[in-house]
PAFIBA-513120 format. One record per residue (C-alpha): residue in one letter; x, y, z. Coordinates in steps of 0.5 Angstrom, whole numbers. Layout:
<nodes>
(node "A" (X Y Z)),
...
</nodes>
This chain:
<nodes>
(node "X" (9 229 289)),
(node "X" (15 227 286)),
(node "X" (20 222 289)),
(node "X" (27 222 287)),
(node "X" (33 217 288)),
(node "X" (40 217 286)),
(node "X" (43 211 286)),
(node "X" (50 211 288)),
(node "X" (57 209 288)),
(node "X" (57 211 295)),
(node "X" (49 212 298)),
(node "X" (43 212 295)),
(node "X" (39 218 297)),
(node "X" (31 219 297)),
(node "X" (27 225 296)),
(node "X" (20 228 295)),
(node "X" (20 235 291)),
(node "X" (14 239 291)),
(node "X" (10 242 285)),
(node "X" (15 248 285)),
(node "X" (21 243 286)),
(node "X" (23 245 295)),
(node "X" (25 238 298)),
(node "X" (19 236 303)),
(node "X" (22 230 305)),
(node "X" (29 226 304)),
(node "X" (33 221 306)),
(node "X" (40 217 305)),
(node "X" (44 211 307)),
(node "X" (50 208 305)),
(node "X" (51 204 298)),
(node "X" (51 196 300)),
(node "X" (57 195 296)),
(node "X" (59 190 291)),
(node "X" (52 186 292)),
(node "X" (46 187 287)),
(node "X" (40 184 292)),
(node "X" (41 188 297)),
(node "X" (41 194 293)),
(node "X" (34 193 291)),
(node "X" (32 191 297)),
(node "X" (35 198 299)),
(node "X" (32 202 294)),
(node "X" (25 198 295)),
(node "X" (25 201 301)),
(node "X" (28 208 301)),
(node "X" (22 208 296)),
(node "X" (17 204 300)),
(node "X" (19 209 307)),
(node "X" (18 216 302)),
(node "X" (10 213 299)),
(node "X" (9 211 307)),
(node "X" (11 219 309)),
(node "X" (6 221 304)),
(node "X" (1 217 305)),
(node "X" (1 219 313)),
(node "X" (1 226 312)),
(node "X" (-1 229 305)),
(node "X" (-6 223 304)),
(node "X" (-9 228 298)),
(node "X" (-3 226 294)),
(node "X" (-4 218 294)),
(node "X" (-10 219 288)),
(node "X" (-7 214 282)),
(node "X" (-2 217 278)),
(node "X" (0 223 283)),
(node "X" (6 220 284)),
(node "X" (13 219 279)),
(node "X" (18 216 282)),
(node "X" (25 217 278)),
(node "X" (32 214 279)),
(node "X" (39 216 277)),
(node "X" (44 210 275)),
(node "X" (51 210 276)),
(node "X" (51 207 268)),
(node "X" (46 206 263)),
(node "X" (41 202 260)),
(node "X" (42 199 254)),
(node "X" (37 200 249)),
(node "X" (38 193 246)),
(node "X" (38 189 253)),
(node "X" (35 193 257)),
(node "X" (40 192 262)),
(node "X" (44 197 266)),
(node "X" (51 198 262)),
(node "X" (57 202 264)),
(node "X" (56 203 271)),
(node "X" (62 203 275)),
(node "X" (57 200 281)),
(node "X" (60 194 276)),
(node "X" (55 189 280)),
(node "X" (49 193 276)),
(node "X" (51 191 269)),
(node "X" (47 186 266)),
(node "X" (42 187 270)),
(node "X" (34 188 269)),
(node "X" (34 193 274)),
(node "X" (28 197 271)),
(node "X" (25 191 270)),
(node "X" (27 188 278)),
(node "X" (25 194 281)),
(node "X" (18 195 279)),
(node "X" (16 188 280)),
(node "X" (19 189 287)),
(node "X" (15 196 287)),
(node "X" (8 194 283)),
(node "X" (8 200 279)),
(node "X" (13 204 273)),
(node "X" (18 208 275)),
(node "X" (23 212 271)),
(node "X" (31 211 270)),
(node "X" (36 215 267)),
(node "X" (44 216 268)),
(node "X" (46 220 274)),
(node "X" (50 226 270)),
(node "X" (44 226 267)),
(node "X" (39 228 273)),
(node "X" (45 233 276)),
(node "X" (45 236 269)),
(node "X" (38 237 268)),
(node "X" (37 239 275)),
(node "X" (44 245 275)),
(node "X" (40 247 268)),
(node "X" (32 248 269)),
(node "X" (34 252 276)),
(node "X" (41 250 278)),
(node "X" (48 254 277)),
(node "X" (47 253 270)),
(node "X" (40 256 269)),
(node "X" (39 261 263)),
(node "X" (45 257 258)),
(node "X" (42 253 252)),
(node "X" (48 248 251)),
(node "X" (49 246 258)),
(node "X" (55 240 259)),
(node "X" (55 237 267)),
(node "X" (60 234 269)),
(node "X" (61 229 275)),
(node "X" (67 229 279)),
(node "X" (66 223 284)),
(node "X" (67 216 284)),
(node "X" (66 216 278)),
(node "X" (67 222 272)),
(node "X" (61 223 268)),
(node "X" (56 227 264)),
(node "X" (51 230 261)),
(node "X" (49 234 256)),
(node "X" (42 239 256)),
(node "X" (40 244 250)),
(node "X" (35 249 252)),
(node "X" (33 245 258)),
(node "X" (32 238 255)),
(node "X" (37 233 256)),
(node "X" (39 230 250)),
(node "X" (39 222 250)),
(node "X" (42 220 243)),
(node "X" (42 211 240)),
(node "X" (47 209 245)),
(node "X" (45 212 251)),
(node "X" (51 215 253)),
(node "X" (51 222 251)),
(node "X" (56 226 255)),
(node "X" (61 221 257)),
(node "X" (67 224 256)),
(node "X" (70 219 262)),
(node "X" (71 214 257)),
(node "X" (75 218 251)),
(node "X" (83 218 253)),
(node "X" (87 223 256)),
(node "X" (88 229 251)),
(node "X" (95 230 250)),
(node "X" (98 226 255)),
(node "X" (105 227 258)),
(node "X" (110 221 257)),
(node "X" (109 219 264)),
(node "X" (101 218 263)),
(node "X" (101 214 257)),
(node "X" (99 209 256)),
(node "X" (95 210 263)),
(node "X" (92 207 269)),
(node "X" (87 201 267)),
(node "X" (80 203 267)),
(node "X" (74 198 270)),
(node "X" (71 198 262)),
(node "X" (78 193 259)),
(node "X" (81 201 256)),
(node "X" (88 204 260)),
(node "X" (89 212 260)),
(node "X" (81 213 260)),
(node "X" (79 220 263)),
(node "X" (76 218 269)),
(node "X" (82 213 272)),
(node "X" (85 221 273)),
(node "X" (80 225 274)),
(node "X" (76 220 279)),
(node "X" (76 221 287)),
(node "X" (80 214 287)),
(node "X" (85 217 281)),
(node "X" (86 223 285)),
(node "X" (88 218 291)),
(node "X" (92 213 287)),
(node "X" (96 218 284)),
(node "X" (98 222 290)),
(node "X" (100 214 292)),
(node "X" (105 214 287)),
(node "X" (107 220 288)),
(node "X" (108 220 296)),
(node "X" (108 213 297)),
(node "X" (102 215 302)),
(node "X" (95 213 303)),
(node "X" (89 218 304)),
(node "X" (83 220 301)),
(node "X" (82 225 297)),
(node "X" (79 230 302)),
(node "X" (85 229 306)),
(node "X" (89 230 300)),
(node "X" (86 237 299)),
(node "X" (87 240 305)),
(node "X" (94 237 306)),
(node "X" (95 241 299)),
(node "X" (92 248 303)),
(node "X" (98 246 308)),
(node "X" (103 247 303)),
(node "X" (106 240 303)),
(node "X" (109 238 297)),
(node "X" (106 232 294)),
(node "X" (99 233 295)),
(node "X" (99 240 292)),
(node "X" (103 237 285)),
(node "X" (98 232 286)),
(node "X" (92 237 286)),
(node "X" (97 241 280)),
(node "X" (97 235 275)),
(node "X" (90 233 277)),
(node "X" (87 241 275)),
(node "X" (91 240 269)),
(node "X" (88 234 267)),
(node "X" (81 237 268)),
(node "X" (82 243 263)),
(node "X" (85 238 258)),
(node "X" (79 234 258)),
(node "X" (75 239 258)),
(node "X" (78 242 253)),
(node "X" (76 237 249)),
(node "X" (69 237 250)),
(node "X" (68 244 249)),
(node "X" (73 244 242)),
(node "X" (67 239 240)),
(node "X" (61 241 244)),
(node "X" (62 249 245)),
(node "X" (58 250 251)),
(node "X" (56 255 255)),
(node "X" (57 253 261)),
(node "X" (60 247 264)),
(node "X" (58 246 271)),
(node "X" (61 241 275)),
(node "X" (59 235 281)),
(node "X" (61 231 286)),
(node "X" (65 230 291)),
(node "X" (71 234 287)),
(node "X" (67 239 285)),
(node "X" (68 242 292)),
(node "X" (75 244 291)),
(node "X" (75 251 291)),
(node "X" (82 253 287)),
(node "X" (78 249 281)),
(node "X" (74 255 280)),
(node "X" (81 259 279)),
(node "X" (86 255 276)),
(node "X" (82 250 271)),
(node "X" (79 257 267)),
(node "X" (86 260 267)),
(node "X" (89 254 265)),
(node "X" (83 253 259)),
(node "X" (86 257 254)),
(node "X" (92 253 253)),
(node "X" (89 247 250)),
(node "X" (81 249 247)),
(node "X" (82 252 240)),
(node "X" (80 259 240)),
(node "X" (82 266 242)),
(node "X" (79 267 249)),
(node "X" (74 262 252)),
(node "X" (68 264 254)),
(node "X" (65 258 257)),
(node "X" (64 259 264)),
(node "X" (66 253 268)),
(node "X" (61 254 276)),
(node "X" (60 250 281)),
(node "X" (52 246 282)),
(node "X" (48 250 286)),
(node "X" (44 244 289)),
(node "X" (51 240 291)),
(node "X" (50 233 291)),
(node "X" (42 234 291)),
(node "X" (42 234 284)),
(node "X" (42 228 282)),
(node "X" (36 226 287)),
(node "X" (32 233 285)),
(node "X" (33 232 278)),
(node "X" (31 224 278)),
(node "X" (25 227 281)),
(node "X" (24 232 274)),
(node "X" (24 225 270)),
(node "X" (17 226 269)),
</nodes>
């Protein structure tokens, strides 16, 4: 048996996949917000509760080492410290959280970036199944991202293979420049645009409104003024930052996740936008939409091992 957690900006979900990677057991609650203590004791016991539902009802499957545990971060662990760097949970950084954990639990677990997990997931048995080089992109909280060829992840020195968040806006317009600051010292980084909380700033400045970006999407369907040049500018980011990656990367399909990731005009736009900035004559990357939805990130956490 394999237990996933996603550890998230928002929730923490945990879920037990089978062999053949179905879901056998999952549950979620909302992120502790701002405190490192109680997140531990939070994935401790998300993690305690899905060992227990396994132990009552598949007690076969309790033998020493029949079961990994994996955990998608919202950030890195550095490869020097040891200690979780960008993470946009900014309570996580400079924390031994691996360390933290298994003491707490007694036993080894697995970490990796959150886009990380999302990207294995939609590329093993997800949207992008049968593309070798697959980009997945996390449109929530946070923009982040992962690289997978021939469904492998690939993890480079840094640890930040596929974070195309922290590079600028391509081709900024004079009223973005130098851009919103970024929770990493930067001003103008992709994600201050391209996140739910940018999207929501955004629509601020323009309309002089609060909202979230959920209310934003279904006042642009309504045909109101503000929230559909909101959403106009912001899938033009989108294709110039993707833009980016694919001048670069050239890859095979793009598959995109989040809370974001469910604006169905994306899908239209953003592709017929593309050719505008990527250096070729016809864009053959696909641009989809993940299969597993937010369970990406937990099912592929769970494909860790």
């Amino acid at each position: 048996m394999r237990i996933g957690l996603d550890l998230g900006g928002t929730k923490i979900e945990v879920a037990v996949l089978t062999e053949t990677g179905e879901f056998w057991y999952r549950h979620r609650i909302a992120t502790p917000q701002g405190d490192y203590k109680k997140t531990l004791a939070a994935v401790v016991a998300l993690i305690h509760q899905a060992i227990e539902k396994i132990k009552n009802e598949q007690p076969d499957a309790t033998d020493p080492g029949s079961i990994s545990v994996g955990i998608g971060l919202p950030g890195a662990i550095s490869h020097r410290t040891g200690r979780v760097k960008n993470a946009n949970s900014t309570c996580l950084i400079g924390e031994d959280l691996q360390g933290d954990l298994e003491t707490m639990l007694g036993f080894p677990i697995l970490l990796a970036n959150d886009a990380d997990c999302f990207t294995l997931s939609e590329a093993v048995d997800g949207a992008a199944q049968g593309g070798y080089v697959v980009m997945g992109v996390i449109l929530g909280t946070g923009v982040g991202g992962g690289i997978a060829v021939g469904g492998k992840l690939l993890c480079g020195p840094n640890r930040i293979t596929g974070e195309w968040g922290h590079n600028p806006l391509p081709w900024p317009l004079d009223g973005e420049r130098p851009g919103p600051p970024c929770y990493c010292g930067r001003q103008g980084c992709i994600e201050t645009f391209l996140s739910g909380p940018g999207l929501e700033k955004d629509y601020l400045r323009v309309s002089g409104l609060t909202a979230d970006a959920r209310t934003i999407v279904q006042r642009a369907l309504e045909g109101n003024s503000s929230a559909v040049h909101v959403l106009e500018a912001y899938e033009d980011r989108l294709a110039r930052g993707l833009a980016g990656v694919i001048n670069i990367l050239d890859p095979d399909i793009i598959v995109l996740g989040g809370g974001l990731s469910n604006v169905a005009r994306l899908y239209i736009n953003v592709p017929r936008l593309l050719p505008r900035y990527v250096f070729t004559d016809h864009v053959e990357t696909t641009v989809v939409q993940a299969r597993h939805g937010d369970s990406s990130g937990v099912r592929g956490a769970a494909w860790l091992n």
